[in-house]
C-alpha atoms as an extended CHARMM CRD file, in Angstrom:
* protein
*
        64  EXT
         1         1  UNK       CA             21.6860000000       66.5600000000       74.5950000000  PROA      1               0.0000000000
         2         2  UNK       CA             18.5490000000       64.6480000000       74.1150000000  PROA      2               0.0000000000
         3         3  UNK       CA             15.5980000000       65.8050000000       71.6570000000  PROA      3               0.0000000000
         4         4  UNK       CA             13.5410000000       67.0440000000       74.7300000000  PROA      4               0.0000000000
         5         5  UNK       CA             15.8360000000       68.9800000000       75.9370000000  PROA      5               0.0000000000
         6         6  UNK       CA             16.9390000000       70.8330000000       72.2250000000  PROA      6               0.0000000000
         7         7  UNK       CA             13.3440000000       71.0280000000       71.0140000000  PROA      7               0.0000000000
         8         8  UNK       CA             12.4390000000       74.1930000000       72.9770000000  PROA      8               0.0000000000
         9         9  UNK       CA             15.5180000000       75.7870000000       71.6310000000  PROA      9               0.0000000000
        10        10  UNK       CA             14.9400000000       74.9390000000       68.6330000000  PROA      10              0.0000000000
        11        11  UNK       CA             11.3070000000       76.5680000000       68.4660000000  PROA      11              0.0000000000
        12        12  UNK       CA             12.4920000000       79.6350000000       70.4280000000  PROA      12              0.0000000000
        13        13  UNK       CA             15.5020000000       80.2020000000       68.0340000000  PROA      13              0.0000000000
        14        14  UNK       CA             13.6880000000       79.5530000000       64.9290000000  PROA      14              0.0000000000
        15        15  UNK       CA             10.7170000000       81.9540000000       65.8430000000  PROA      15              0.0000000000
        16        16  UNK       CA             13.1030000000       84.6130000000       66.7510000000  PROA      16              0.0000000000
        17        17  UNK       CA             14.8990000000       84.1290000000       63.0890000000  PROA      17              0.0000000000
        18        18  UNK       CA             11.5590000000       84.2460000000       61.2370000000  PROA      18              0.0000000000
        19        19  UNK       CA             11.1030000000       87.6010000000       63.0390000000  PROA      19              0.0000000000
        20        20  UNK       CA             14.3200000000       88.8480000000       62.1290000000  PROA      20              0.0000000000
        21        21  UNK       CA             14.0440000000       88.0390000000       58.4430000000  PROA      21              0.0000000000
        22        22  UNK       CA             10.6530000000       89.8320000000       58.3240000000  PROA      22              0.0000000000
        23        23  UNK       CA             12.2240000000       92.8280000000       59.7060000000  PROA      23              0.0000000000
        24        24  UNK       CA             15.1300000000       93.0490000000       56.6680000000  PROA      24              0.0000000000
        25        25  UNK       CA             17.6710000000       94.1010000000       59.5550000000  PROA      25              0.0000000000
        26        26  UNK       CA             20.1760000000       91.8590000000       61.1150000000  PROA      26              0.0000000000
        27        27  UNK       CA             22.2870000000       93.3030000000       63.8310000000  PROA      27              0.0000000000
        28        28  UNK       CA             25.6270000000       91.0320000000       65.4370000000  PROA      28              0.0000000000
        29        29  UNK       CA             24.0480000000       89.7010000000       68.0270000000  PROA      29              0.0000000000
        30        30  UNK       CA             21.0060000000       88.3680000000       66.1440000000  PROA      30              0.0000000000
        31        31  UNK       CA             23.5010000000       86.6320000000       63.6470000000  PROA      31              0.0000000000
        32        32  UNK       CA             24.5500000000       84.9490000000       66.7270000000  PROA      32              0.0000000000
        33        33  UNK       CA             21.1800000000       83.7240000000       67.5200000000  PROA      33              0.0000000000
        34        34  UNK       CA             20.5320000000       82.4140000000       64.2500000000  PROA      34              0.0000000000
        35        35  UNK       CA             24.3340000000       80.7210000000       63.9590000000  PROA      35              0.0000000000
        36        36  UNK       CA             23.0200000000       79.1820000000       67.4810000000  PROA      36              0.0000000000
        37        37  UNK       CA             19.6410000000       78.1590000000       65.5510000000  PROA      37              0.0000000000
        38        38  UNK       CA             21.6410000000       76.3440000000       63.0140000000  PROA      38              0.0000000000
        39        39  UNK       CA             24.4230000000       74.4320000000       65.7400000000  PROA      39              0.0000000000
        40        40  UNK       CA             21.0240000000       73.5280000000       67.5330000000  PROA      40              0.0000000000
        41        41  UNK       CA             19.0200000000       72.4620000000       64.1560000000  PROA      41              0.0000000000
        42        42  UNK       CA             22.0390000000       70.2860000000       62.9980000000  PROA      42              0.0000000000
        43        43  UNK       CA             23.1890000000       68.4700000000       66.1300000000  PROA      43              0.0000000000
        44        44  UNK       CA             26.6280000000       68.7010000000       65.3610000000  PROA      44              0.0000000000
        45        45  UNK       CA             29.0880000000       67.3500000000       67.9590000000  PROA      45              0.0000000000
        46        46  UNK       CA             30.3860000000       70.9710000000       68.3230000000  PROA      46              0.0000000000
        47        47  UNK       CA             26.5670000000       71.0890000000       69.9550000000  PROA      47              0.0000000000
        48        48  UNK       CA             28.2300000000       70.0900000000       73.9420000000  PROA      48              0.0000000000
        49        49  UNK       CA             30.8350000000       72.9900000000       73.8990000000  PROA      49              0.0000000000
        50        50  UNK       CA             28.2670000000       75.4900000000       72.6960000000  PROA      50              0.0000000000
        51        51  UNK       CA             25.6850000000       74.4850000000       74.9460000000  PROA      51              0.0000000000
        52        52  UNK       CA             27.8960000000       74.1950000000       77.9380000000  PROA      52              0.0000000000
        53        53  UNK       CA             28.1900000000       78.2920000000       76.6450000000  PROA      53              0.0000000000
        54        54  UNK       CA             24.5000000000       78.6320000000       76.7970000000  PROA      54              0.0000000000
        55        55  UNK       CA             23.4420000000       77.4570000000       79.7020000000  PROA      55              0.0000000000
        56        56  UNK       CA             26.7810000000       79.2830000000       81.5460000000  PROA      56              0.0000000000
        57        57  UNK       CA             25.2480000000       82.7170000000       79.9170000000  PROA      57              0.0000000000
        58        58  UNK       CA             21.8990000000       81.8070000000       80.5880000000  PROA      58              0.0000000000
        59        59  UNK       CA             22.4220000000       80.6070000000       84.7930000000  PROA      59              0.0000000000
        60        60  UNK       CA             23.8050000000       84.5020000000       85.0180000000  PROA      60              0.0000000000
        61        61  UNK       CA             20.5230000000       85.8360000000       85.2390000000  PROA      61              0.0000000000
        62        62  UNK       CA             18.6490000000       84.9670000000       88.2860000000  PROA      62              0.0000000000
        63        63  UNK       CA             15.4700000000       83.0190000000       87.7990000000  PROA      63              0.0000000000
        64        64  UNK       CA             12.1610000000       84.4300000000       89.2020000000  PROA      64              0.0000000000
């Protein structure tokens, strides 16, 4: 994944995780989002599987 591509993510994920910590209530899925925030923040080379996962999940909804 180039840094063009994860840079969006990253900014997405990380504003949704400020919001959450403002809001003193993390819920499952949100943990999820901000475990995705970190995989996306650290490049690790787990990063291909898990956005493989992503971009399966997110191709489900149709696009307007």
């Amino acid at each position: 994944m180039t840094e063009n591509a994860a840079f969006p993510l990253v900014l997405v994920f990380g504003i949704i995780t400020v919001l959450l910590v403002r809001s003193r209530d993390v819920r499952w899925w949100q943990a999820v989002l901000i475990g995705l925030f970190g995989v996306y923040i650290g490049q690790t080379p787990v990063i291909f599987s898990i956005h493989g996962l992503v971009a399966w999940f997110l191709s489900l909804f149709p696009n307007s």
